[in-house]
N, C-alpha and C positions, 0 to 999 in steps of 0.2 A: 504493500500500500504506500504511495505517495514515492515512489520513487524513481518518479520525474524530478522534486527535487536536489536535483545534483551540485554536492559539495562545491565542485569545480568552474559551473556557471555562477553560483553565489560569490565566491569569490572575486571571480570579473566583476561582478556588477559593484560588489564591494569597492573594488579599485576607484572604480567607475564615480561612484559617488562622491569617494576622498577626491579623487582627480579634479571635479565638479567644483568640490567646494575650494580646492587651489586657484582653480582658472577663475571662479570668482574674488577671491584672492586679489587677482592682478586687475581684473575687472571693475573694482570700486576706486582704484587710485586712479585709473584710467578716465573714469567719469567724472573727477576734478583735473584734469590735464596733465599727471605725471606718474611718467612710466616706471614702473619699478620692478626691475630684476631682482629684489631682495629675497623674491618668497621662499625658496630653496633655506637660505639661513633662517629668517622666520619659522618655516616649518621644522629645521632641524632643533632651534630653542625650546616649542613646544615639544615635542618627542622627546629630547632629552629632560627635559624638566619632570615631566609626567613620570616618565621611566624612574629617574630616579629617585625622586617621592613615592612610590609606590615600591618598588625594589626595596630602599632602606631605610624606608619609613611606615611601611605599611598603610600607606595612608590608602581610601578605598579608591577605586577606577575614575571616580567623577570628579570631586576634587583633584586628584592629580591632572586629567585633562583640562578642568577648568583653571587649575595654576599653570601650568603651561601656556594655552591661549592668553593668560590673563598678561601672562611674563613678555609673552612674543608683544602683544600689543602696547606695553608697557614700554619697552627697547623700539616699538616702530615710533610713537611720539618722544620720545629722546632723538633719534637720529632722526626724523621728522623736522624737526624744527630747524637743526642746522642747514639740511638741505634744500628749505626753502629756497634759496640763491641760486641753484641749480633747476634747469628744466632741458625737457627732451631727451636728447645722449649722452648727457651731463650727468642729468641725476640716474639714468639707466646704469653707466659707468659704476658711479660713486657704489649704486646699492648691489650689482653684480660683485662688486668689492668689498660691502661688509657682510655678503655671503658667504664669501671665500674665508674673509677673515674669521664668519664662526665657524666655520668647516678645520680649520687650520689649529682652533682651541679645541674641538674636539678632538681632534688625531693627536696634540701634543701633551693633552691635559691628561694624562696616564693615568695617576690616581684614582680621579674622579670618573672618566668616559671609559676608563681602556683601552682609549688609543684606538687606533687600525681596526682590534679586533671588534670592536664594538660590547654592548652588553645583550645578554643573554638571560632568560629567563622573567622579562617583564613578561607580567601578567597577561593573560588576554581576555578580554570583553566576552567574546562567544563563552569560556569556561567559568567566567564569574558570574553569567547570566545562569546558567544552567547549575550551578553550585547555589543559587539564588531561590530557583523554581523547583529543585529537591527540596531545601528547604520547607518548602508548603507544601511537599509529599507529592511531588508534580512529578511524573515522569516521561520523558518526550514518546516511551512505548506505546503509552495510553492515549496518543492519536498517531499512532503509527509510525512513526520518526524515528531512527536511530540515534544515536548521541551526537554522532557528528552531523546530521541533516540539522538536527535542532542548534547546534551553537553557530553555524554558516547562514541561518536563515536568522535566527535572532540578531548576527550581526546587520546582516543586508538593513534588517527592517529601522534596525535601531539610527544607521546611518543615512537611511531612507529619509527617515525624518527629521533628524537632525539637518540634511541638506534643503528638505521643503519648507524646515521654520527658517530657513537662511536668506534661500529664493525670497519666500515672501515677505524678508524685512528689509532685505533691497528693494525689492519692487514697492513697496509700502514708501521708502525714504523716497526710492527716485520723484514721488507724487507729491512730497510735501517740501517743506521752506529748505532742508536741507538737499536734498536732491537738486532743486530747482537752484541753486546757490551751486554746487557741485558744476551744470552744466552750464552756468552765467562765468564760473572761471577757468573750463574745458573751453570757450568756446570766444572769450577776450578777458583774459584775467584782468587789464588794467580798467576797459568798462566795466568791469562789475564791481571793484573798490569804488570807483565814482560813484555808482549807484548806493553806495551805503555796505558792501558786502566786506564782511571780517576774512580778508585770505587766508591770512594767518592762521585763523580758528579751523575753515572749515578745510585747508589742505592738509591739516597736521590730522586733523580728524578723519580722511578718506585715510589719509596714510596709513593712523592706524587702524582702522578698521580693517584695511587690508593685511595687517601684521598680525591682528586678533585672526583672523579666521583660517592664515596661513600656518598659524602657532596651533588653530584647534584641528586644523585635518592631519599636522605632524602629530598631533598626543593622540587622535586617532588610528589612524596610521602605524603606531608605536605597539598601540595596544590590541590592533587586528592582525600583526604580523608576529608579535612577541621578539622579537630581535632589532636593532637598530646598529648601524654604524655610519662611522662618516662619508663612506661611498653615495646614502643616499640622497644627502642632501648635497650634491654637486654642482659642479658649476653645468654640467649637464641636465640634470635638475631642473636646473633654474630658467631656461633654456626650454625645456620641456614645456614647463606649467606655463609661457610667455604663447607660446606656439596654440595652445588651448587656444588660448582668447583670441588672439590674433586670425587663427585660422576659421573659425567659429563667424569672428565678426564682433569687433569690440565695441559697435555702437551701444549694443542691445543685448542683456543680460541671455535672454536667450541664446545669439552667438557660441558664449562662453560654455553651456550648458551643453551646446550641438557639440563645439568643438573636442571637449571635456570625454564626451560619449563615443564617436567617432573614431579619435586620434588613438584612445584606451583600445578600442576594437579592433583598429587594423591591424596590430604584428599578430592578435590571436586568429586575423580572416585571415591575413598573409602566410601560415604554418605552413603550406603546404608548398609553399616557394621558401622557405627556411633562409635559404644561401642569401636571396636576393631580395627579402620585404622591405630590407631598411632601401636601398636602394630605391625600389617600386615608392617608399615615403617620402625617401626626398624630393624624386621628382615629384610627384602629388604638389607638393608643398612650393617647389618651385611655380610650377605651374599657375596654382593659386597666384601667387602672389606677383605674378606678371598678368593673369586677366582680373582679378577679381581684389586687389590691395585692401580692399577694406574688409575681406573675408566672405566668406559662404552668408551669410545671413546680415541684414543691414535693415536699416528703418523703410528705405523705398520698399525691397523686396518682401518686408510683411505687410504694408501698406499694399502692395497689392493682391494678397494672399484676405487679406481683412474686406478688399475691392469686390475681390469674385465671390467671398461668402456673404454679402449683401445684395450682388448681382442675382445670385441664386436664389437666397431668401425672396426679391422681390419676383422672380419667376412664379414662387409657389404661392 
């Protein structure tokens, strides 16, 4: 019974979601006008934070992640502020750079990280769930699920939603004073000081919001894979999660969401060409980015997508 649920698509979709909430990540600094390649060290802050609050502190799964995002967002308005002065290549430069730089404390902090090898043995979410729902004499047999179907699906769902209460407090911000402030300085940062807008305030605050949520899919991330090291927050990484949005279509949170989904799927569509996927992606991605620069998805193209379902509506 039920075992169409398979461990191994849960876990994609798993990816898929952490991915999601990366590329939104990059996606909120974006809609104040600055680009930021930080998220890779962002996300490695929360991952290790989590990790080792839980590790050598026992502290429980939620708190540690919530200290981690809270940490990562906390270091984005510190290095927030100074980089005001910085915009476009500038500030991409700078935060590609203090990526590296926490990558670089991770590998040498030996004591603390272990270095190269990384740590071993954080906790994982799927087992704490399921250690949770024994507890109340719940057992995943008694609707058919075996242990591991039930800690793969409990993860999915949990990240599920965590990624849809995300979606919908961006899309909520983009609609109010701060959203509309966001794209009044994406779009002439000096007319919208004139108009009365605090730059200051609201770019240090995209910033971190982007550092808060890149910190909470690393203490995710930490705790769905149970192993961390400094490989994974890379300058390839960082590079990665840039590429979501970019390719996606960075206007429009959606974009980010498609890209997020997509770009996680291809090397698992491309297996069966193994030698040559990464290849088959680059060009993809070349390709893109000579006809379509503003990515797969953009405001005209669901403008007309929103065109023809009112067309039709008025048919019937």
């Amino acid at each position: 019974m039920l075992d169409f649920i398979n461990p191994y698509y849960l876990q994609i979709g798993s990816f898929i979601l952490i991915n999601i909430l990366l590329a939104v990540s990059v996606y909120v600094p974006l809609s104040s006008g600055q680009l930021s390649l930080g998220s890779a060290g962002f996300m490695g802050i929360g991952a290790y934070t989590s990790a080792l609050l839980t590790i050598n502190f026992d502290l429980p799964i939620f708190i540690g992640v919530l200290a981690g995002a809270c940490l990562a967002g906390i270091l984005g308005i510190i290095i927030g502020i100074p980089s005001l002065r910085l915009t476009g290549v500038y500030l991409a430069i700078a935060t590609l750079g203090l990526g590296e730089v926490i990558r670089v404390i991770f590998v040498n902090w030996e004591s603390l990280t272990r270095g190269s090898i990384g740590l071993t043995g954080v906790p994982q979410i799927g087992r704490e769930l399921l250690n949770l729902v024994r507890g109340f004499g719940f057992e995943p047999s008694m609707i058919g699920l075996k242990n591991n179907q039930f800690v793969f699906l409990m993860v999915f769902v949990l990240l599920f939603l965590i990624v849809l209460a995300t979606i919908w407090f961006v899309v909520r911000q983009q609609n109010s004073r701060v959203g509309r402030s966001f794209s009044s300085i994406q779009m002439d940062e000096k007319a919208a000081e004139s108009m009365g807008i605090d730059i200051t305030y609201f770019k240090v605050l995209s910033f971190a919001q982007g550092a808060f949520l890149a910190g909470l899919a690393g203490a995710l991330f930490a705790h769905v894979m149970g192993y961390i090291s400094p490989s994974d927050f890379s300058y390839h990484r960082a590079v990665e999660i840039l590429i979501f949005t970019v390719f996606g279509g960075s206007e429009v949170i959606i974009g980010s969401v498609f890209g997020a989904v997509f770009l996680t799927l291809m090397p698992e569509l491309l297996r069966f060409v193994s030698e040559y996927r990464y290849i088959i992606y680059g060009i993809m991605l070349v390709i893109l980015m000579a006809v379509r620069p503003q990515g797969i998805l953009d405001i005209h193209l669901l403008g007309r997508f929103k065109g023809i379902k009112r067309s039709k509506g008025g048919v019937r």
